[in-house]
Every structure is written in structure tokens, then in C-alpha cells.
C-alpha positions as YAML, in Angstrom:
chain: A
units: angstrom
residues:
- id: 1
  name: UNK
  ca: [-49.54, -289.30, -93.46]
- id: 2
  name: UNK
  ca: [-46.44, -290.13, -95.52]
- id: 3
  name: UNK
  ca: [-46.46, -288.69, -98.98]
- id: 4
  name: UNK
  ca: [-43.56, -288.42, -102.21]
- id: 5
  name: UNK
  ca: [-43.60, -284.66, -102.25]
- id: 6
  name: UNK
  ca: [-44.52, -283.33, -106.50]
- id: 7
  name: UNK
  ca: [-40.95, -282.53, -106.82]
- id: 8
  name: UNK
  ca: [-39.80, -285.84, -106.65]
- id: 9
  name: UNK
  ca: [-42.65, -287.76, -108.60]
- id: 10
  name: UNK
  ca: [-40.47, -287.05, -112.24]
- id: 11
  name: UNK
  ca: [-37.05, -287.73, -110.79]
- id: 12
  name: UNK
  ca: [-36.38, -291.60, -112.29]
- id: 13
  name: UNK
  ca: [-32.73, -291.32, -110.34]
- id: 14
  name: UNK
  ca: [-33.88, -292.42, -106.57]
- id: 15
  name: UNK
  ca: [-30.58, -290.75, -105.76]
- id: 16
  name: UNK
  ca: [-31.02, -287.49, -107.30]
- id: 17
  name: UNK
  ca: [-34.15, -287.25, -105.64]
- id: 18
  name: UNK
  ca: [-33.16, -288.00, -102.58]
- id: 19
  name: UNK
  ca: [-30.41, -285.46, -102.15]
- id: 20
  name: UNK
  ca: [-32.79, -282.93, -103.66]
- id: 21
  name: UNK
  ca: [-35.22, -283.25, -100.69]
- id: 22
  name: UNK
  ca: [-32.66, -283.51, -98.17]
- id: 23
  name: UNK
  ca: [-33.61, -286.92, -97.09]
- id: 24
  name: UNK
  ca: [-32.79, -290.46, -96.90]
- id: 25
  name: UNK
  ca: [-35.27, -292.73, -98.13]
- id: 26
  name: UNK
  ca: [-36.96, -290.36, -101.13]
- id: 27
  name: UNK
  ca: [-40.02, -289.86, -98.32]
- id: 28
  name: UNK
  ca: [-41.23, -286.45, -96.79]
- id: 29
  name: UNK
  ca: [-43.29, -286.28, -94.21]
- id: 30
  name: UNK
  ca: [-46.09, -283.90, -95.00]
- id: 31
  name: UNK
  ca: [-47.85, -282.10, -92.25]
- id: 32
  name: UNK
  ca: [-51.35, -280.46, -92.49]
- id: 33
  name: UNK
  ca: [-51.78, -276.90, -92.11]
- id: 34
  name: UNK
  ca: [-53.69, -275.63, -89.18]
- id: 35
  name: UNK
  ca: [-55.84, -273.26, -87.29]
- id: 36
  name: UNK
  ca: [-54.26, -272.06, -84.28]
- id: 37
  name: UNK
  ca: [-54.82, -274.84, -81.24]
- id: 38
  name: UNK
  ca: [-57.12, -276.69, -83.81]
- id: 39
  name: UNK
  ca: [-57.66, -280.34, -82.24]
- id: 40
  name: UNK
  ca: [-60.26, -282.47, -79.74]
- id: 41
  name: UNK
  ca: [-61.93, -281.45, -76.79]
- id: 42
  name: UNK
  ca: [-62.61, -284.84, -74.05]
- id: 43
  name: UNK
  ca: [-65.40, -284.61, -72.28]
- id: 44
  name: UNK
  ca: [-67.06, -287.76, -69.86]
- id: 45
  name: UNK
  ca: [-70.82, -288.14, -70.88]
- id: 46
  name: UNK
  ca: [-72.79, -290.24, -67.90]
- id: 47
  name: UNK
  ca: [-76.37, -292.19, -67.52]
- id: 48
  name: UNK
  ca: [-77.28, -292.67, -63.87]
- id: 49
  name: UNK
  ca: [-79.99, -296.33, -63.85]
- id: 50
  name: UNK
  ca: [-83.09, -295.14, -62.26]
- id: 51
  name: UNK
  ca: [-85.09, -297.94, -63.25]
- id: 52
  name: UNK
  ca: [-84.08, -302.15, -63.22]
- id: 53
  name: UNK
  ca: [-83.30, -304.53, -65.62]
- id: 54
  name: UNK
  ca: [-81.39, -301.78, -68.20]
- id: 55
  name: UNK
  ca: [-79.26, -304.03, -70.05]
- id: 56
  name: UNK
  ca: [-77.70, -301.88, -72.33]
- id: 57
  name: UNK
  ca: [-77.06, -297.55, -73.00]
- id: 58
  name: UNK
  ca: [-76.21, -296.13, -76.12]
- id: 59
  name: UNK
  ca: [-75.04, -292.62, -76.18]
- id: 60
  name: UNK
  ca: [-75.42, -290.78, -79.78]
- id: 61
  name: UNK
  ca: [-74.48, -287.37, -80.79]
- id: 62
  name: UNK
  ca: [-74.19, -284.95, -84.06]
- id: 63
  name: UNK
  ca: [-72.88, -281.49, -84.57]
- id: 64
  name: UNK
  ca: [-74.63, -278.85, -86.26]
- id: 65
  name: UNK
  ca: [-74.18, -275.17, -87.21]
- id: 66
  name: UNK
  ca: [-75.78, -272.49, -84.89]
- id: 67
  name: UNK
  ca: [-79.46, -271.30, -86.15]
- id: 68
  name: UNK
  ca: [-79.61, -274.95, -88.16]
- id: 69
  name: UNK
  ca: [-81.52, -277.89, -87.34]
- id: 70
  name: UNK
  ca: [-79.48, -280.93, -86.59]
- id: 71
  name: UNK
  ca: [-78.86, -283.28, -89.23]
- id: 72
  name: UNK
  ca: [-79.39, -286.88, -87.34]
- id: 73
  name: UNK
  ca: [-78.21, -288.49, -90.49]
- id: 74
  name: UNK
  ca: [-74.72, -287.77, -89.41]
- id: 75
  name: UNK
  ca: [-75.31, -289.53, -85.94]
- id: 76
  name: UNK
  ca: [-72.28, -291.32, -84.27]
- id: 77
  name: UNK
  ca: [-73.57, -293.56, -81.43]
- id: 78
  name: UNK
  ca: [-71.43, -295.37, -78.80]
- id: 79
  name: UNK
  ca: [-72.12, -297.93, -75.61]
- id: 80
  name: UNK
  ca: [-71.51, -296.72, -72.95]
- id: 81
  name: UNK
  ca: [-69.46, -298.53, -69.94]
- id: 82
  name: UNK
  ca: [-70.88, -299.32, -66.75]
- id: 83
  name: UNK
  ca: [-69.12, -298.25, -63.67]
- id: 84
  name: UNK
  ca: [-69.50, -301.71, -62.28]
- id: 85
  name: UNK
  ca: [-69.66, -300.96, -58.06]
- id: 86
  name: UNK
  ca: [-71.74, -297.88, -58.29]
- id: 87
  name: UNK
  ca: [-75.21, -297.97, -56.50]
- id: 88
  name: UNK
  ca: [-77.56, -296.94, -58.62]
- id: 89
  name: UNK
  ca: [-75.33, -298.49, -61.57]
- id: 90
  name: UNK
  ca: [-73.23, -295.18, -63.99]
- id: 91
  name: UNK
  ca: [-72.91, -295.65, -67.40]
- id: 92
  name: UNK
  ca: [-70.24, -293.03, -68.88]
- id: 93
  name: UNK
  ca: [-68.27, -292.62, -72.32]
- id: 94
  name: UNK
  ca: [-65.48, -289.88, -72.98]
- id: 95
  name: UNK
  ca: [-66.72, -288.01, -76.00]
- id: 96
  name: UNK
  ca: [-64.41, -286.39, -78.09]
- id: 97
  name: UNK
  ca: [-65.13, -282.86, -80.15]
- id: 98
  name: UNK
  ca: [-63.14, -280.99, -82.29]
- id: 99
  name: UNK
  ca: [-62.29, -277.33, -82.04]
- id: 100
  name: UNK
  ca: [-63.79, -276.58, -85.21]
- id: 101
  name: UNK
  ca: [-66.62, -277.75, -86.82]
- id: 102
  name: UNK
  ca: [-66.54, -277.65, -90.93]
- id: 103
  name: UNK
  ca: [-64.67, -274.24, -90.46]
- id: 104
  name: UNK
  ca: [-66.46, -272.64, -87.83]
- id: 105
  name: UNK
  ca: [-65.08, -272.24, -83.80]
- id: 106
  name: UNK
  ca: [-68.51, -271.87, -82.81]
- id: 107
  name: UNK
  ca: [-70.77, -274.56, -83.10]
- id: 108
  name: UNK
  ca: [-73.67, -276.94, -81.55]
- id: 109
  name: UNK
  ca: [-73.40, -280.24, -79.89]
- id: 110
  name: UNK
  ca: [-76.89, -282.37, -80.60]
- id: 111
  name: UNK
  ca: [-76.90, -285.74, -77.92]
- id: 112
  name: UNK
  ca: [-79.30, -288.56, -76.67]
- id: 113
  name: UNK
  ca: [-79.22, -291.41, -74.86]
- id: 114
  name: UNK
  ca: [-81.11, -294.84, -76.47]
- id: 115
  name: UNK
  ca: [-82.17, -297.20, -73.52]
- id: 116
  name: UNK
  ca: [-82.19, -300.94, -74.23]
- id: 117
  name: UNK
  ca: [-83.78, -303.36, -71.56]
- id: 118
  name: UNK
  ca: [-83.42, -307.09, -70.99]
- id: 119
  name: UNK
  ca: [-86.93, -308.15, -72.23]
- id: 120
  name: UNK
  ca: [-86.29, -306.22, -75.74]
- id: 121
  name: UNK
  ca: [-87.77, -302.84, -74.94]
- id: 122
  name: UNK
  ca: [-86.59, -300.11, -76.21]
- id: 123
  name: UNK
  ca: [-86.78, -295.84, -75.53]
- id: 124
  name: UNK
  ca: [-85.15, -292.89, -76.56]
- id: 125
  name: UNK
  ca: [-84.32, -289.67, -74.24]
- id: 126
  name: UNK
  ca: [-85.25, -286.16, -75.28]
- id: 127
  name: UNK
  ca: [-82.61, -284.70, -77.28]
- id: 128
  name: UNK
  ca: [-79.98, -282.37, -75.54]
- id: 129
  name: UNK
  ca: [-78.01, -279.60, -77.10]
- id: 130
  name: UNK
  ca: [-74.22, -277.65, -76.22]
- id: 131
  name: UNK
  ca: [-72.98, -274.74, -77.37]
- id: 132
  name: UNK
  ca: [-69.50, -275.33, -77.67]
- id: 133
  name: UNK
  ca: [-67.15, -272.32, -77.74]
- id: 134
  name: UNK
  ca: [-63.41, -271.13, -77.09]
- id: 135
  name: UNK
  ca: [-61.92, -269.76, -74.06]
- id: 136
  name: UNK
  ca: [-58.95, -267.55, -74.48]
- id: 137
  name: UNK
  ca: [-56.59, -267.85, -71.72]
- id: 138
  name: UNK
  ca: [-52.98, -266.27, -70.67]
- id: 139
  name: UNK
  ca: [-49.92, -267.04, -69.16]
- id: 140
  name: UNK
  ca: [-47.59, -263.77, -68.30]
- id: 141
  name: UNK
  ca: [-43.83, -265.21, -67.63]
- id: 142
  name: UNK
  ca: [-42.23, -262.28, -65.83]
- id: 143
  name: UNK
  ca: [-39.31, -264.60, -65.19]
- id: 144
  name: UNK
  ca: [-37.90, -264.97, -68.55]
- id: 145
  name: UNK
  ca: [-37.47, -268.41, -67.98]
- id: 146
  name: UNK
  ca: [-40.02, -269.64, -69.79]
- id: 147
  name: UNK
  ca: [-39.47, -271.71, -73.65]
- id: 148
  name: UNK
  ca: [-42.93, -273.60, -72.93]
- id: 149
  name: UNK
  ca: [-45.98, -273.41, -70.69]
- id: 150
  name: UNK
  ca: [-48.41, -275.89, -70.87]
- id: 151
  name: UNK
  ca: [-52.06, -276.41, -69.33]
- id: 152
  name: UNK
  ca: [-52.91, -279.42, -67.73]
- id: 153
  name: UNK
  ca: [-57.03, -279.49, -67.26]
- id: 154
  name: UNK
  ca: [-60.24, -281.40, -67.66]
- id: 155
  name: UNK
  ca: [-63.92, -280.36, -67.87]
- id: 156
  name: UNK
  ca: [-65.74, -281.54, -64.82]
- id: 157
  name: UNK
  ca: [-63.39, -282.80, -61.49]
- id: 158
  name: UNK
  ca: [-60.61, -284.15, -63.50]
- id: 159
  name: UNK
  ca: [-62.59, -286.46, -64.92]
- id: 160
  name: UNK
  ca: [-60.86, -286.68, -68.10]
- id: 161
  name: UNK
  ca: [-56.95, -284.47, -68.04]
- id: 162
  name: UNK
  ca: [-55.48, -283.14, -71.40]
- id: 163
  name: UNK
  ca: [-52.55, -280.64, -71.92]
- id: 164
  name: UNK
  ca: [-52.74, -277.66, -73.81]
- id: 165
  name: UNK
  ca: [-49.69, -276.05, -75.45]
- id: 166
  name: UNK
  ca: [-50.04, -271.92, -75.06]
- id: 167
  name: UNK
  ca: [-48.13, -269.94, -77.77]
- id: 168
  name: UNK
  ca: [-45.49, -266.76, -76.58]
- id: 169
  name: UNK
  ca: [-47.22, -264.00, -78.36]
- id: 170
  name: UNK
  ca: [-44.39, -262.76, -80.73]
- id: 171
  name: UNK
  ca: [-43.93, -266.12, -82.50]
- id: 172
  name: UNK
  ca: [-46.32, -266.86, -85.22]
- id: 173
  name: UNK
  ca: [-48.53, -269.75, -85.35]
- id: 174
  name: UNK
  ca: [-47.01, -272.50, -87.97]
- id: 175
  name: UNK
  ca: [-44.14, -270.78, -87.75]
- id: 176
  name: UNK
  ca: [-40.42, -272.49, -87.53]
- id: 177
  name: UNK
  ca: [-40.58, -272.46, -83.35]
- id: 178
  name: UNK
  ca: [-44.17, -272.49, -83.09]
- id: 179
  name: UNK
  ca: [-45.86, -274.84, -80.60]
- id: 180
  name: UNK
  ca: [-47.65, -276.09, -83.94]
- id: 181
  name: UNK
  ca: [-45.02, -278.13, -84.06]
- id: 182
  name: UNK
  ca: [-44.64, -279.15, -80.91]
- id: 183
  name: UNK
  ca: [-46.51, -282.40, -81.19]
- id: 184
  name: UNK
  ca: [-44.01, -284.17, -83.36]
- id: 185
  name: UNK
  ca: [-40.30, -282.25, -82.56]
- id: 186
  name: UNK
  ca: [-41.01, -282.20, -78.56]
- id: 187
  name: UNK
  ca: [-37.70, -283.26, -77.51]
- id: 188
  name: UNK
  ca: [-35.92, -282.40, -80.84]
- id: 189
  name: UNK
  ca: [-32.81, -279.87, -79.83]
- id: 190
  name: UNK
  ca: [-32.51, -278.03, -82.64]
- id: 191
  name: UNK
  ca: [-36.10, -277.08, -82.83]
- id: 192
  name: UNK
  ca: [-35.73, -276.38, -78.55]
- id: 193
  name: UNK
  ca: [-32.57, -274.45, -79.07]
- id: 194
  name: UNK
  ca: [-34.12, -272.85, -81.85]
- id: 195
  name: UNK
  ca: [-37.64, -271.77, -80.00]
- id: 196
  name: UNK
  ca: [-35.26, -270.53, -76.99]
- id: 197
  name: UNK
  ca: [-33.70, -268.42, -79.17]
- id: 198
  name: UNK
  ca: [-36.78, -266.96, -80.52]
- id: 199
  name: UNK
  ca: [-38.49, -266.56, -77.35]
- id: 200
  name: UNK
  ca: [-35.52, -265.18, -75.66]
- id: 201
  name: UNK
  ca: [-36.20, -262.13, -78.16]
- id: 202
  name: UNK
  ca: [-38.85, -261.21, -77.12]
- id: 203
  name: UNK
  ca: [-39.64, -258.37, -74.76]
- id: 204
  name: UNK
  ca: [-40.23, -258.62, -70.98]
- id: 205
  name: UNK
  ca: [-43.12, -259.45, -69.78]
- id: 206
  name: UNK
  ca: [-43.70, -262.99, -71.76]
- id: 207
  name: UNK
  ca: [-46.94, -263.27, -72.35]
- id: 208
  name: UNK
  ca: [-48.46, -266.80, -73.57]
- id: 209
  name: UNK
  ca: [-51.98, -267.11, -74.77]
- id: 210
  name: UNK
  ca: [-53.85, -270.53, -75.45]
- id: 211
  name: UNK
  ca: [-57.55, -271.18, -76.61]
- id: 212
  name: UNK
  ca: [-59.70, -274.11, -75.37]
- id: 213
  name: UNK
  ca: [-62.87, -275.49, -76.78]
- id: 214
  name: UNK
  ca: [-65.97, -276.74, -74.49]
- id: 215
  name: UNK
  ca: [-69.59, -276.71, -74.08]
- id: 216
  name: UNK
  ca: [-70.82, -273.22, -72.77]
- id: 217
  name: UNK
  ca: [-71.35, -273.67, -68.84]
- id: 218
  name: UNK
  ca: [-68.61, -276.45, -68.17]
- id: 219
  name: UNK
  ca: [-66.56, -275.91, -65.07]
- id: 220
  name: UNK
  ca: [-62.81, -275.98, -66.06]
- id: 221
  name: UNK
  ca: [-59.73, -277.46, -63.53]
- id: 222
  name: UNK
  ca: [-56.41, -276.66, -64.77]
- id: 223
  name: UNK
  ca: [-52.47, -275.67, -63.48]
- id: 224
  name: UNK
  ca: [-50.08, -274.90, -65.56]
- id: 225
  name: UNK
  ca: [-46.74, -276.84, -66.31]
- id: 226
  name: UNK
  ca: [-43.16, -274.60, -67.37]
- id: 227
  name: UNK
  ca: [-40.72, -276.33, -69.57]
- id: 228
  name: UNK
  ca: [-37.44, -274.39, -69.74]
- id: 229
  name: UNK
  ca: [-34.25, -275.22, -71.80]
- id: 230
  name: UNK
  ca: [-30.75, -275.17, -69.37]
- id: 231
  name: UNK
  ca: [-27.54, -274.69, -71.04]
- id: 232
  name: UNK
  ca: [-26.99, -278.25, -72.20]
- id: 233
  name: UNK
  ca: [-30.10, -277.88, -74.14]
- id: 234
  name: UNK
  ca: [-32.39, -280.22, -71.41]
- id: 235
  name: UNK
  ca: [-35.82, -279.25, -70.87]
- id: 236
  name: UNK
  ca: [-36.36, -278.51, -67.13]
- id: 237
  name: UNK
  ca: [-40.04, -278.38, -65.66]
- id: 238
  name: UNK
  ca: [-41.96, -276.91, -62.57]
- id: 239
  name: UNK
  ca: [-45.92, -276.49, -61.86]
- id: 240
  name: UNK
  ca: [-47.53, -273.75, -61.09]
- id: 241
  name: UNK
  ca: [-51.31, -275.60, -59.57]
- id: 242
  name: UNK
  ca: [-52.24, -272.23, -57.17]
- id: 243
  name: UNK
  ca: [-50.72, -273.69, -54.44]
- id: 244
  name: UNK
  ca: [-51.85, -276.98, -54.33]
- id: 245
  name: UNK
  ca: [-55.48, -276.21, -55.25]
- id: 246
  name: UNK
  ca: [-55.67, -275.64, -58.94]
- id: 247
  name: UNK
  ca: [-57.24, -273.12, -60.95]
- id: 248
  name: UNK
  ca: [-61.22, -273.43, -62.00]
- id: 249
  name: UNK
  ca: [-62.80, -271.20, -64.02]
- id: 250
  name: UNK
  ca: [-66.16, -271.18, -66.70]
- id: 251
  name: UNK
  ca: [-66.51, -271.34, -70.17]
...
């Protein structure tokens, strides 16, 4: 989201303005504030055919606040895509869920499935519900070698991979070198050099902690990817996946 920042809104010279904020084109780009590892969860949603002539499977889902009944008014609903091949025929759709739910890291996940069938006919499933939850995890670096460490995983057998950034503790979250930023200046040398300079103060044994967000009961895969900086200021990268065989674990 590009704003003017308020600082510039009364400046009538465009120059002025400009080399007040430091920038070229009287733009800043203004980046949202937010909770540590705040962001989506992807899980794969499936509908196994156990009858003929389905035409058509609509998944819907709502989130609600633990001891609340679900509001249905605030349903989102999607089709789901047949796994043309499959005998009987899959239907699957990757959900996504956020970390947070209107504040809170705790919350519920409400879903059904709507069946549609070639002669018109319609029925609904019962109505299923998720806890979803974080899982702290931790990295310890006892080679020193470490700027970044990032998790690879997915819920389920790698049905759908994401990456998770972990933060060093010692280096506050939305601070200058914190992997807050890390979305948008991955790659940017002065904020690498700047993080490997801040990590590089802090005492032996590293230790990097991360949170992840998914429905209570959901079997985790994940390995871990190191990013270090070398002297020319080039991230260099090696995988640690247990030795070929990953690490699982349950929220």
C-alpha cells in the first residue's frame, strides 16, 4: 500500500518534500505493523465421491471465537477441484487461515461441504470444527554461522510447502534487522550486512524461535533451510532435513 506520509501532505514545493523524506518521487512506502509471525496458514481440504453422478462440491468455512457460536453469516465458500484420474473421483481446495483471528492466536475453524448433483439435488454435510493454535518451535545455531534459518513445511505429506522465517532471540521483532522485514528487503545488503552484524552480537549458543499456526491434531513435515552472509555480503545456504527424512511433529 503506497501512501504520501502526513509530513508531506502541506509541503506545496514537490522538491522540498522530497528531500525531506529522503526519497525520490515524494512516495513512502508504508508498512503495517505486526504481531510477531502474523500471516496465513495453507492447508489442502478434500471430498472423496462415494456416491455417482456428483456434479459439483462446494467447500464453505467461517471462523469464530472459542466458547461462541459460529456466525454463518460470515461464510466464504469455494469449488472445489477434482483430481481428475483418481478412482473414486477427490475433490480438494487449499484453504488459507490467518494466524490471528480479530486479535486473538487462538481461535475456531467452522467448515462444510455443500453437494450438488447432476439432476439438481442438493445436500449439505454436518458441520465440522478446528481448533487452530500456535506451535512454538526452535532452532539452536551452535555454529555461529547462522544470519537466517528458515522452515520449510506443510500440514499433511507435503501436500501444500510454505517457509517460515524464525527470529534469533536477541533481536526484537519489527526491529531494524528483524525477519519482519524480511519479506520485502530479502536480498537487500545493507539490511543483510546490517542483520549479520546484529546477530553476530549475540552470545553463543544462537538460538532461533518461530511460531506456526494450524488446526489442533495436524501432523507437521518440515527441515530447516540456513542462509549465511560470506564476506562479499552473498547469502550462502545449506539444509538441515534429518538426514534425508525430515522432521514431523504435532500441533
Amino acid at each position: 500500500m503506497k501512501t504520501q506520509p502526513a509530513a508531506l501532505a502541506s509541503e506545496k514545493d514537490p522538491a522540498t518534500a522530497q528531500n525531506k523524506a529522503g526519497i525520490s518521487d515524494g512516495i513512502a512506502l508504508e508498512v503495517p505493523a505486526t504481531l510477531p509471525f502474523e500471516g496465513f496458514t495453507y492447508l489442502k481440504k478434500e471430498w472423496v465421491d462415494q456416491e455417482d453422478n456428483i456434479e459439483s462440491v462446494t467447500f464453505g468455512m467461517a471462523l469464530g471465537h472459542l466458547n461462541s457460536p459460529v456466525n454463518w453469516e460470515n461464510t466464504q465458500t469455494f469449488i472445489m477441484m477434482p483430481e481428475w484420474g483418481t478412482a473414486p473421483l477427490r475433490r480438494s481446495w487449499v484453504v488459507r487461515i490467518p494466524t490471528h483471528f480479530e486479535g486473538a492466536e487462538r481461535y475456531l475453524f467452522h467448515y462444510f461441504f455443500q453437494i450438488r448433483y447432476s439432476n439438481g439435488d442438493e445436500k449439505v454435510s454436518d458441520n465440522f470444527t478446528q481448533l487452530v493454535m500456535p506451535k512454538t518451535l526452535e532452532y539452536i545455531d551452535h555454529s555461529g554461522s547462522c544470519v537466517h534459518i528458515r522452515m520449510h513445511w506443510s500440514l499433511g505429506n507435503w501436500s501444500y510447502p510454505q517457509d517460515t522465517e524464525l527470529e534469533v532471540d536477541g533481536i526484537d521483532w519489527g526491529s531494524e534487522f528483524s525477519v519482519s522485514h524480511a519479506a520485502y528487503r530479502s536480498g537487500d545488503r545493507l539490511y543483510e550486512h546490517g542483520r549479520l552484524v546484529a546477530v553476530k552480537k549475540i552470545e553463543m549458543p544462537r538460538v532461533f524461535r518461530a511460531q506456526i499456526w494450524a488446526p489442533r491434531g495436524e501432523e507437521i513435515n518440515y527441515c530447516f533451510n540456513m542462509l549465511s552472509v560470506d564476506h562479499d555480503g552473498n547469502l550462502q545456504q545449506k539444509w538441515d532435513n534429518n538426514g534425508g527424512e525430515n522432521f514431523k511433529m504435532t500441533i
